[in-house]
Steps between C-alpha positions, in 0.01 A plus 500: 500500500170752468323628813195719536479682841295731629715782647408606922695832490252722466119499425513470156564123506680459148457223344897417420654245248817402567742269237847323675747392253820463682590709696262791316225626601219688267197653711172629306256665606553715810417831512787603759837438615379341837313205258770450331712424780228317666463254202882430489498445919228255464645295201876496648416481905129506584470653860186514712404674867413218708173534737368207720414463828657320813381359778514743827406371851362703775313755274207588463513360104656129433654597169742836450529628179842559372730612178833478338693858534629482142387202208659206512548207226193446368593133496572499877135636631332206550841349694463822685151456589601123658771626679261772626220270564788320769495774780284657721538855639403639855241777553511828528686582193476820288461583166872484310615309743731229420407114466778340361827624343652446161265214390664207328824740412288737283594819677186592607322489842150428561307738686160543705257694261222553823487537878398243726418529860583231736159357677548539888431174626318524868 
């Protein structure tokens, strides 16, 4: 298997080839150790922050964005996002906050990323 990815670590954006045969592993083309261990995390286990929104009720906004504490599965966001897409949360709720523990058994919690106010209703 070849790969070319383009390495997030730091703002030089490598461009990075990677070649699995077996269970080795050849990386080209980074120009630091944190590329190289990029490249090998995203051929092995790809992992991504998750950030969506939910609904909230009571607030003065409908929709509350929100993110994963760690990265998850890459292959599990978009589950993530249904499951997320499910529940509704309650206004007032403050920034880091948390929405809803250990999603789908990945370990990490999803947390507010914003304040919201509840609207007084008269």
């Amino acid at each position: 298997m070849n790969d070319d990815v383009t390495c997030i670590s730091c703002p030089l954006g490598c461009r990075i080839h990677v070649e699995k045969k077996g269970d080795r592993i050849t990386v080209v083309g980074h120009m630091c150790k944190k590329g190289e261990e990029y490249a090998i995390q995203e051929v092995k286990d790809p992992r991504r922050v998750l950030t969506t929104t939910v609904k909230i009720e009571g607030g003065r906004q409908c929709l509350l964005p929100v993110r994963s504490e760690k990265q998850i599965p890459k292959d599990l966001v978009k589950k993530c996002v249904i499951e997320l897409s499910k529940i509704g949360i309650k206004a007032p709720i403050k920034c880091g906050d948390l929405v809803y523990k250990n999603i789908l058994e990945t370990g990490a919690n999803i947390i507010a990323t914003r304040d919201v106010e509840s609207v007084e209703k008269k």
